[in-house]
N, C-alpha and C positions, 0 to 999 in steps of 0.2 A: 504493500500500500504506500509506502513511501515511497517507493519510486516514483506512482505517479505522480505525487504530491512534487517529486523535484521536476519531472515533467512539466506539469502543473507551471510550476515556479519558472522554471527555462522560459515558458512561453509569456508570462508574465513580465517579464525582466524588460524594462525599457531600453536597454543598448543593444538587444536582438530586435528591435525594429527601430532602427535607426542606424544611418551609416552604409557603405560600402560592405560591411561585413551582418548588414541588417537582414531580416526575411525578406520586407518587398524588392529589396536589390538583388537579393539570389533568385527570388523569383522571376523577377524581367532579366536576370541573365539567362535563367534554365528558360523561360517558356521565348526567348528571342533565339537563342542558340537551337534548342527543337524545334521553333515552327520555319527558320532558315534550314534546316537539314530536311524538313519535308519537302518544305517548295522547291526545294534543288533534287530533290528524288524524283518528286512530281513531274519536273520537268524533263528528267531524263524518265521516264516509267511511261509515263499515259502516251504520251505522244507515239511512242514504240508500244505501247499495249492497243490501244485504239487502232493502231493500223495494221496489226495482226490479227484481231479480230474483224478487221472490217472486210480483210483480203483472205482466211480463214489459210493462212498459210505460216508458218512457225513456230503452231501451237507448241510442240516437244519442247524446243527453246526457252519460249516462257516457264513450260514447267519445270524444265533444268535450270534455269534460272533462278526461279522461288527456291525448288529444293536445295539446292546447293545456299542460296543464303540464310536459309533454316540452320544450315548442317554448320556453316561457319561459326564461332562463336566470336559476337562483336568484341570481346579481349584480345583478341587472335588478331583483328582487321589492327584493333588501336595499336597493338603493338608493331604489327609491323610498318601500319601509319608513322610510329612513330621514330623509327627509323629511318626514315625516309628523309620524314620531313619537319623531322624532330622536335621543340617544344613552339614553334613561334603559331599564333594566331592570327584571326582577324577581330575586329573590335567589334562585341555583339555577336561572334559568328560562334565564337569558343577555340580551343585550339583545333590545330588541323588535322592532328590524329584524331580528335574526338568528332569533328563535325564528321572528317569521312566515313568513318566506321558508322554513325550513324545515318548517314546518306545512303549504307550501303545495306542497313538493316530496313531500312523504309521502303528501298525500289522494290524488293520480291512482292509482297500485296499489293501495291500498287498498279507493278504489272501485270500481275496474275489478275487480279481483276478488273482490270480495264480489258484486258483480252477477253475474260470470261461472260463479261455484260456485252461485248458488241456482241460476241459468237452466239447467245442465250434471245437475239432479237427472234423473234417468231418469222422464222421463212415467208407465210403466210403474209405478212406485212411488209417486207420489202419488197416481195414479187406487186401487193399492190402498189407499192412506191413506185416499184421500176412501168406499171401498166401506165400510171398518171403521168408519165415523162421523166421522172426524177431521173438527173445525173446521178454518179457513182458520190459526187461531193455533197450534192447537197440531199440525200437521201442520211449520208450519216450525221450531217449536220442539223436536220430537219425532225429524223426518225431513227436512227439507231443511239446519238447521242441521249438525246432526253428517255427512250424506253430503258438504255444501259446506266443511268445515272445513282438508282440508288444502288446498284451493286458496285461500280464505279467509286461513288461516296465511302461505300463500308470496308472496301481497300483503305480512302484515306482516312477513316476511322480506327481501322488496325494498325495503321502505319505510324498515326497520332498519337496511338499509347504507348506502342511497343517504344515509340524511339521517347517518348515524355519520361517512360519507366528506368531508360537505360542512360539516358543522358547525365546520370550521375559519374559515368565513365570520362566525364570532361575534368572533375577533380581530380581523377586520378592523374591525369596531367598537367596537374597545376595549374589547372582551369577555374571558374567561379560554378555556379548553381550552385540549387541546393546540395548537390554532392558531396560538397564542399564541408558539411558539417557534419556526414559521414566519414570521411575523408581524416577530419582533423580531427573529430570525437576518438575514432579508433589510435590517431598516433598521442591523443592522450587522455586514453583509457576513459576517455568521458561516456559512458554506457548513457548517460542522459539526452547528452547533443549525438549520440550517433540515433536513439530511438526518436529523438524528435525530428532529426533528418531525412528517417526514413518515412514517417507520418507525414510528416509537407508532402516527402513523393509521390507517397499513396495517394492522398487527398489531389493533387494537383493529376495525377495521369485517373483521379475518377471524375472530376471536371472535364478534362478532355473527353471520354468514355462517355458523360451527358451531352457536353455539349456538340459531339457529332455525331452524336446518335439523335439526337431532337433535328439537327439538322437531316439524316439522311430518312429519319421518321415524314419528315415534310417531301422529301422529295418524293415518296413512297404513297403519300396522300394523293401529291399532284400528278404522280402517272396513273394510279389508278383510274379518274376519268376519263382520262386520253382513252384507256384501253378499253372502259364501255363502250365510247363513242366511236370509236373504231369497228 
C-alpha cells in the first residue's frame, strides 16, 4: 500500500510537471517523436499498399513484408540503427536509431492493410464502376478508397499503439519521452519513477487505442450507407 501512496506522491510533486524534465514535456516529446515515425511509415506503407491492392499483384511481398517485421524485434533494428548512425537526432523527431526502428515497426500494418482493404472491395462494385466509365484512377479514388478506408484506418490504429507503446526505446538512447523515467528510474533503482513511467505509457498508447478507434468507428458508420445505396 505504500507504494502506491509514493506513487500517489510522485505524481503529486510539482517539479514533475514542470520543466524540461516535466510530464507534459515528455509527453509532447513521446507523442511528436510517435506520430513523426507514423507519418513517415504512412508514407512509405499506403502508397505501396494501395497500389498493390489496386493492381492485385504482390500480395506474397506485403505478406513477407509484415511477417518478417513481426519477426524483427524493434531492439534489434535500434541497435543496429544505432551503429550506423549513432546517437545524433532530429529536434522533435527523437534520435535516429529510435525514430527508425520505429518507422520500421509501423510500415508492416500499414501495408498489410492498405493492401488488404483495396483487395476486400466487392468485385461486384468495381465491374459496376468500370460499366459507368470509370478510369482505373478515378475508380480507386472514387470507390475503392473510401469502401477500403476503415480497414485502411485500423492498420493506422495498430501502427499508432504499437509504435506509442515502444517509443520508450528513444530513452534508451539518450533520447526524451516518457521513457525516459523508465530509463532513469531503473539506473536508480527508483521502483516508483520506473512504475509511474510505465502508467503515463499505458494511459497514453490507451488514448491512442480510443482515439483511432472513434475515429475508424466513424468511418465504419459513413460506409455503411454508401453500401445500402449501392
Amino acid at each position: 500500500m505504500s507504494f502506491l501512496v509514493n506513487v500517489a506522491h510522485w505524481f503529486t510533486t510539482s517539479s514533475h510537471w514542470h520543466g524540461d524534465f516535466g510530464i507534459p514535456h515528455r509527453v509532447f516529446e513521446h507523442v511528436a517523436m510517435s506520430a513523426a515515425a507514423i507519418v513517415a511509415g504512412a508514407l512509405v506503407a499506403l502508397p505501396a499498399g494501395i497500389a498493390i491492392g489496386h493492381t492485385r499483384r504482390g500480395h506474397g511481398v506485403v505478406v513477407n513484408v509484415s511477417n518478417i517485421g513481426r519477426a524483427v524485434p524493434s531492439l534489434a533494428i535500434l541497435a543496429l540503427a544505432q551503429q550506423t548512425f549513432g546517437l545524433r537526432g532530429w529536434p522533435g523527431f527523437g534520435a535516429r536509431p529510435a525514430f527508425l526502428a520505429l518507422v520500421a515497426l509501423a510500415v508492416p500494418p500499414l501495408l498489410l492493410n492498405a493492401a488488404v482493404g483495396i483487395e476486400g472491395v466487392d468485385p461486384d462494385v468495381r465491374d459496376a464502376a468500370r460499366g459507368m466509365g470509370m478510369t482505373g484512377l478515378e475508380m480507386l479514388r472514387m470507390v475503392e478508397l473510401p469502401l477500403a478506408a476503415p480497414v485502411i484506418m485500423a492498420g493506422v490504429r495498430t501502427a499508432g499503439v504499437q509504435v506509442v507503446a515502444t517509443a520508450t526505446l528513444a530513452a534508451v538512447t539518450a533520447w526524451g519521452g516518457l521513457g525516459r523515467y523508465i530509463v532513469d528510474g531503473f539506473g536508480q533503482r527508483d521502483n516508483v519513477q520506473v512504475f509511474a513511467g510505465a502508467l503515463l505509457v499505458a494511459a497514453l498508447a490507451l488514448c491512442t487505442e480510443l482515439g483511432l478507434g472513434t475515429v475508424q468507428r466513424r468511418l465504419t458508420m459513413f460506409r455503411e450507407p454508401a453500401e445500402e445505396g449501392t
